[in-house]
VEXDREN-2710 file (C-alpha; in Angstrom, 1 decimal):
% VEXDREN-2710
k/r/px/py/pz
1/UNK/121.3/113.9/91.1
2/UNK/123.4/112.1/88.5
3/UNK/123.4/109.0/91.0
4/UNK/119.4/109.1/90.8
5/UNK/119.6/109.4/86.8
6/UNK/121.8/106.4/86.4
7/UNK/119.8/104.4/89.2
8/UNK/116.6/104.6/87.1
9/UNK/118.5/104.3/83.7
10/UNK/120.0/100.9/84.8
11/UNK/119.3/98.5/83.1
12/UNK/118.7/96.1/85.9
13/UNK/117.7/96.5/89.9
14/UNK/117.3/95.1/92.8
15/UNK/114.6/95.0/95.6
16/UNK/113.0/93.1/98.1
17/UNK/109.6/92.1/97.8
18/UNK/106.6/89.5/98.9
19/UNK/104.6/87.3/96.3
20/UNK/100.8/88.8/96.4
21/UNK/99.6/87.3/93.0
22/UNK/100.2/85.3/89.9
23/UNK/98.9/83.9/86.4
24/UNK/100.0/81.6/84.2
25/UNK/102.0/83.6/81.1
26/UNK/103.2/82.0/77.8
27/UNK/104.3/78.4/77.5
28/UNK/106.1/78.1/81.1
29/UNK/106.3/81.7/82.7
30/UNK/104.6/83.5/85.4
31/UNK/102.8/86.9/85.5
32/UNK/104.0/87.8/89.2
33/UNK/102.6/90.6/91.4
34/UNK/104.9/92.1/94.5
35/UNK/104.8/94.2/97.2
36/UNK/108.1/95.6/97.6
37/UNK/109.8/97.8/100.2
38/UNK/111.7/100.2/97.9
39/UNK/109.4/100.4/94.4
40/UNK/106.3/99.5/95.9
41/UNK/103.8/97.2/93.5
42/UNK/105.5/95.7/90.6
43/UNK/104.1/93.3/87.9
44/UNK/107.0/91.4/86.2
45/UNK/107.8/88.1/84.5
46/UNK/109.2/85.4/86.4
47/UNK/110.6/83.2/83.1
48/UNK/110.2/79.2/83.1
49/UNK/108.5/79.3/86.8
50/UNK/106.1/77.1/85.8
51/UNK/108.7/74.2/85.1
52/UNK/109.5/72.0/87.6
53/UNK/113.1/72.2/87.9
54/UNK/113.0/75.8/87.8
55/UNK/114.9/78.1/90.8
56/UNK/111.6/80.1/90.6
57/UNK/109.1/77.7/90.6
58/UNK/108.9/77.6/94.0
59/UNK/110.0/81.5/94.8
60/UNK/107.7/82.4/92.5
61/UNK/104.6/81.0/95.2
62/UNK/101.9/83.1/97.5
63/UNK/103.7/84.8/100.0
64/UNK/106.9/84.0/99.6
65/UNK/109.4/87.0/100.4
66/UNK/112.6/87.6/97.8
67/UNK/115.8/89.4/97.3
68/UNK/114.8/90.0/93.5
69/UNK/117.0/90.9/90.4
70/UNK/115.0/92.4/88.1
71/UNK/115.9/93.3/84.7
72/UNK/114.0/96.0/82.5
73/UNK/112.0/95.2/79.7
74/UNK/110.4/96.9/76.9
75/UNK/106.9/95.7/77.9
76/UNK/107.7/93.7/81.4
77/UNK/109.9/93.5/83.8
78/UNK/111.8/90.1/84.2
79/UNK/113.2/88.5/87.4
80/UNK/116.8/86.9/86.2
81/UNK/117.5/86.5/90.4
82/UNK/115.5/85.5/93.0
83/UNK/117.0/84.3/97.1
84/UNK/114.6/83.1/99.1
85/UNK/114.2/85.0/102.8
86/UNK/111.3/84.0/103.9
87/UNK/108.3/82.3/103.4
88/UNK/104.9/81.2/105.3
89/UNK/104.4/77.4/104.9
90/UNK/101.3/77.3/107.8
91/UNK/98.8/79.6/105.9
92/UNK/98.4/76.7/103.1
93/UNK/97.6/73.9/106.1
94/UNK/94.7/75.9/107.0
95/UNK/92.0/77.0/105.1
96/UNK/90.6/79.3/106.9
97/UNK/94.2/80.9/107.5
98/UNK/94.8/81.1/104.2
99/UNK/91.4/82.6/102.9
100/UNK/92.1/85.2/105.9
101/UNK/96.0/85.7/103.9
102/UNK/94.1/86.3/100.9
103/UNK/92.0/89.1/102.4
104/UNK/94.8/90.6/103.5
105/UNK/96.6/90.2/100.3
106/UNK/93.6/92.1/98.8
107/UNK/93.7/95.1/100.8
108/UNK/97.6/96.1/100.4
109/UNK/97.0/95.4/96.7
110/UNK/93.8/97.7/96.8
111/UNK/96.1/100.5/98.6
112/UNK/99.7/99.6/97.7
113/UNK/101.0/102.1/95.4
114/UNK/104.0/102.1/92.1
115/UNK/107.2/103.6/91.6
116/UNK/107.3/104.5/95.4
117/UNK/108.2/103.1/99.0
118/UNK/106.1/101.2/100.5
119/UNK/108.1/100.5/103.5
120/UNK/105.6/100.6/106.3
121/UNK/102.6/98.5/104.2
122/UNK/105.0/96.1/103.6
123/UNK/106.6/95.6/106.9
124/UNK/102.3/95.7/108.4
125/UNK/101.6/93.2/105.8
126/UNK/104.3/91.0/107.0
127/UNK/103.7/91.5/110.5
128/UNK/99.8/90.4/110.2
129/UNK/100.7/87.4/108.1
130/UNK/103.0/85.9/111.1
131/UNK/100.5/86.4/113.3
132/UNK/98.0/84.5/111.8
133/UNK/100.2/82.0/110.7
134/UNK/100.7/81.4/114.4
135/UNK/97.0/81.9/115.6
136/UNK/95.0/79.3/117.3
137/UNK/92.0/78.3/115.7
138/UNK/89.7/80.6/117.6
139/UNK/91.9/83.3/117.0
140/UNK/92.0/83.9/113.2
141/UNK/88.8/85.7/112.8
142/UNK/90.0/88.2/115.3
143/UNK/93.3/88.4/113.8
144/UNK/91.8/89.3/110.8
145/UNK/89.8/91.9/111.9
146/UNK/92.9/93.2/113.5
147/UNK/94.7/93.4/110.4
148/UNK/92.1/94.6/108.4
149/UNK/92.2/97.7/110.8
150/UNK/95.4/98.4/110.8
151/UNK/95.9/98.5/106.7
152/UNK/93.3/100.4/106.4
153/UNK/94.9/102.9/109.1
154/UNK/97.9/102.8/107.0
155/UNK/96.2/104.1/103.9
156/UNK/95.1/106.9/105.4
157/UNK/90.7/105.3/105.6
158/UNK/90.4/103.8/108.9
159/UNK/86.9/104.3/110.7
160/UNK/87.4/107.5/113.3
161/UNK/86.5/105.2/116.7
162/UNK/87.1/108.4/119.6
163/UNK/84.9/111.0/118.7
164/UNK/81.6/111.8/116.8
165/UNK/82.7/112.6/112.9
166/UNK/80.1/114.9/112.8
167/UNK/80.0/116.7/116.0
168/UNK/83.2/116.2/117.4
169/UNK/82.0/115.2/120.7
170/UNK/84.5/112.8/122.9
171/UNK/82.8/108.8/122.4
172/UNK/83.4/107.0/126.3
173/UNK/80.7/103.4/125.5
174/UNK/79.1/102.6/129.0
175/UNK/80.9/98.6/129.2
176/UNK/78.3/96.9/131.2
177/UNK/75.0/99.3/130.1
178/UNK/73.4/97.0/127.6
179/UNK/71.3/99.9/126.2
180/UNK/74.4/102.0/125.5
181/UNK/74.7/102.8/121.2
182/UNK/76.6/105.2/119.3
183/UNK/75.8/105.1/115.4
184/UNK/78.3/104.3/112.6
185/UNK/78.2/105.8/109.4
186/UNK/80.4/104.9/106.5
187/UNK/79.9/107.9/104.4
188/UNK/80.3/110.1/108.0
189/UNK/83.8/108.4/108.6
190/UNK/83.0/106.4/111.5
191/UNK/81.1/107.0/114.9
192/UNK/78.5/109.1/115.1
193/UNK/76.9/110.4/118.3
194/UNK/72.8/109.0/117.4
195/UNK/71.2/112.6/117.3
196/UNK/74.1/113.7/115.6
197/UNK/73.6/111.3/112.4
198/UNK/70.1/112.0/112.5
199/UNK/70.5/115.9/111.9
200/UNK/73.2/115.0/109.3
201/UNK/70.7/113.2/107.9
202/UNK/67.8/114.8/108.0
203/UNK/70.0/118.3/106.5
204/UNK/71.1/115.6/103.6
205/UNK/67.7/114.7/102.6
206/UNK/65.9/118.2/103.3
207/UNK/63.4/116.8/105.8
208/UNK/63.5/113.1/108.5
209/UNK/63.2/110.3/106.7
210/UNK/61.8/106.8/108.4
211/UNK/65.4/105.6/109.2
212/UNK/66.2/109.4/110.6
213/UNK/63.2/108.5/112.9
214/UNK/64.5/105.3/113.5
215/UNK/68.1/106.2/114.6
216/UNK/66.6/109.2/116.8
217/UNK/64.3/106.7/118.5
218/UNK/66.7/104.4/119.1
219/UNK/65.6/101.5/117.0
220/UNK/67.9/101.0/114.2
221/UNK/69.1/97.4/114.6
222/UNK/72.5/96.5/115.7
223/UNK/75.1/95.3/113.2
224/UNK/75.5/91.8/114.6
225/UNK/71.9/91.3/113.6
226/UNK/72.2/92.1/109.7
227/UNK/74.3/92.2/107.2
228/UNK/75.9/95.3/105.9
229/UNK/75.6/96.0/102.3
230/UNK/79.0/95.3/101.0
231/UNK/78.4/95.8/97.2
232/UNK/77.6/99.1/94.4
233/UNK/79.4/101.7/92.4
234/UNK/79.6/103.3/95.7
235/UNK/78.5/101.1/98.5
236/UNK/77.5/103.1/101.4
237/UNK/75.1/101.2/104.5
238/UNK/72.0/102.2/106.4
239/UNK/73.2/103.7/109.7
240/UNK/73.7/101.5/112.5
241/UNK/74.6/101.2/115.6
242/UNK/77.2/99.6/117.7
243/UNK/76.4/98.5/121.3
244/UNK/79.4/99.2/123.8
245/UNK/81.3/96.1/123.8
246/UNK/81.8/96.2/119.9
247/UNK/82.7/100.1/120.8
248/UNK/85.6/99.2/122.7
249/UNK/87.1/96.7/120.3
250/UNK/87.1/99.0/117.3
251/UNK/89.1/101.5/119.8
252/UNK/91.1/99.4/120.9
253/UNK/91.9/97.9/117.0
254/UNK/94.4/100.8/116.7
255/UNK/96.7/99.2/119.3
256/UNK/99.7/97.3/118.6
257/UNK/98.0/94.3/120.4
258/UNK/94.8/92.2/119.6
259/UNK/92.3/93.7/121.9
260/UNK/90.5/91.3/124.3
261/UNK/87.2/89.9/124.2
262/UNK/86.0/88.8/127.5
263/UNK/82.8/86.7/126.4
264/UNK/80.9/87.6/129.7
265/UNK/80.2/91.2/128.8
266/UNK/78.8/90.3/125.6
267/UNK/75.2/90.6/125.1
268/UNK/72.8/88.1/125.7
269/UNK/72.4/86.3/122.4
270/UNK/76.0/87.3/121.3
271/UNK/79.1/84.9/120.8
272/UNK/82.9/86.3/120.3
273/UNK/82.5/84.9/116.9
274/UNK/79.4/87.2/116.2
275/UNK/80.9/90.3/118.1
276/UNK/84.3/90.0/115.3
277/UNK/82.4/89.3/112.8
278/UNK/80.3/92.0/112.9
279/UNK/83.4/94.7/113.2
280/UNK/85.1/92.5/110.2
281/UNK/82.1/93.2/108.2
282/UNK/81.8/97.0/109.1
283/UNK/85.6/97.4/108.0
284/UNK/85.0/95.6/104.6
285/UNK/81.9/98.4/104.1
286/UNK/84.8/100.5/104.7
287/UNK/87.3/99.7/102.5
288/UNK/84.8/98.7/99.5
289/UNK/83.7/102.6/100.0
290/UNK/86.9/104.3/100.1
291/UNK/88.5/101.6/97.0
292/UNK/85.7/101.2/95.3
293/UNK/86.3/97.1/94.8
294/UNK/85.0/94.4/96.6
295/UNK/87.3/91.9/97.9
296/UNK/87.0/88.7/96.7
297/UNK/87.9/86.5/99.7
298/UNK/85.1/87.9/101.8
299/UNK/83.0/85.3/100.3
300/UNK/84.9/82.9/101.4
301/UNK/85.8/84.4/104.6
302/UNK/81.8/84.8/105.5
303/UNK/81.1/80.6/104.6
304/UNK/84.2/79.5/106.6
305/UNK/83.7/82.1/109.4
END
């Protein structure tokens, strides 16, 4: 116990963490916020890393990981060490695997939390950035999606993929019947068995509404077709529904690996790219509902995408 009441009563400490944002601070400082393993999210000063023969100037950039020396400060924290272990040079060649770095970025700063470990976001964040640092072209919008998945796993808010959230019922999509739909439901949690979301529904609202009878006949439209409504003070989307292909891939997002998208069992109409970006949209509904901020890449992502 004494051990833990000098540790937090020292006067400096040491952790490791990844650049995730910065501003400009005084004459010639920077305003740095980390991801670190052992304290979690820290905002601290990194002094003179704005001058060009500073050692942090160039520790002090996106992405870069650190063995940091931090001293304690009255207001702010202050970096007096910083060692380089790692950085990823690729994402700034791209733009497209940069803005999909950003998004990332976003989403373990919407979740990460302070004075604790965050171990296993950290170690996912890194994980996801090397992989789309190495991703082909056509790869990166699926990588993203991948990611996005997986962080919001982490925090506890993924979409429930395997059964109906409000019935319970076991979800097996019919791969190769193109009428084949299950609904998804923000608000629900996920999948939704189509009769299911309608009773929810119409219990909600006291008697069936036009989209209750829309969703019970079978004619909502299909995510690929719309956009979902991705801003509020507490965004939440018209029920839709997913056909089986898109079924499979959110499953499958839980996996280690990227899933694969064989383009010959999509839909008439529907490209790979659509198919993605579809799931990448239904995941940012997500995690604008359950963090209550919209993330500021997506605009980006949805012109370059």
């Amino acid at each position: 116990m004494n051990n833990d009441r000098d540790e937090r009563n020292a006067r400096t400490y040491r952790v490791t963490g990844i650049n995730l944002r910065s501003k400009p601070s005084g004459e010639a400082d920077r305003m740095m916020t980390i991801l670190t393993k052992e304290a979690g999210l820290i905002r601290v000063i990194a002094p003179s890393a704005r001058k060009q023969k500073s050692s942090l100037s160039g520790r002090s950039s996106l992405f870069v990981v650190n063995d940091l020396l931090i001293a304690r400060g009255k207001s702010m924290d202050k970096i007096t060490q910083a060692d380089s272990l790692e950085s990823f040079p690729k994402l700034a060649l791209d733009i497209r695997k940069l803005t999909a770095s950003q998004y990332l970025a976003e989403l373990a700063l919407q979740q990460a939390q302070s004075d604790q470990s965050q171990e296993g976001l950290f170690y996912l964040l890194m994980e996801h950035l090397h992989r789309l640092q190495a991703s082909e072209p056509g790869e990166i919008l699926a990588r993203l999606t991948h990611a996005i998945y997986q962080l919001l796993a982490i925090a506890g808010v993924a979409p429930q993929m395997y059964r109906c959230c409000l019935s319970g019922e076991i979800l097996e999509p019919e791969v190769g019947n193109p009428v084949w739909r299950v609904g998804f439901s923000v608000e629900a949690g996920g999948a939704v068995t189509l009769a299911a979301l309608a009773a929810w529904r119409s219990e909600q609202q006291g008697e069936p509404s036009e989209d209750d009878r829309e969703i019970a006949s079978g004619a909502v439209t299909r995510v690929a077709e719309r956009a979902v409504r991705l801003y509020g003070a507490k965004p939440t989307s018209r029920p839709i529904q997913l056909g089986a292909i898109q079924m499979t891939l959110m499953q499958q997002l839980s996996g280690k690996e990227l899933p694969y998208l064989d383009p010959e069992t999509l839909p008439q109409g529907m490209n790979p790219d659509m198919a993605w970006r579809s799931i990448e949209r239904l995941l940012r509904s997500c995690a604008h509902y359950h963090f209550d901020r919209p993330i500021r890449s997506a605009t980006l992502v949805d012109q370059l995408f």
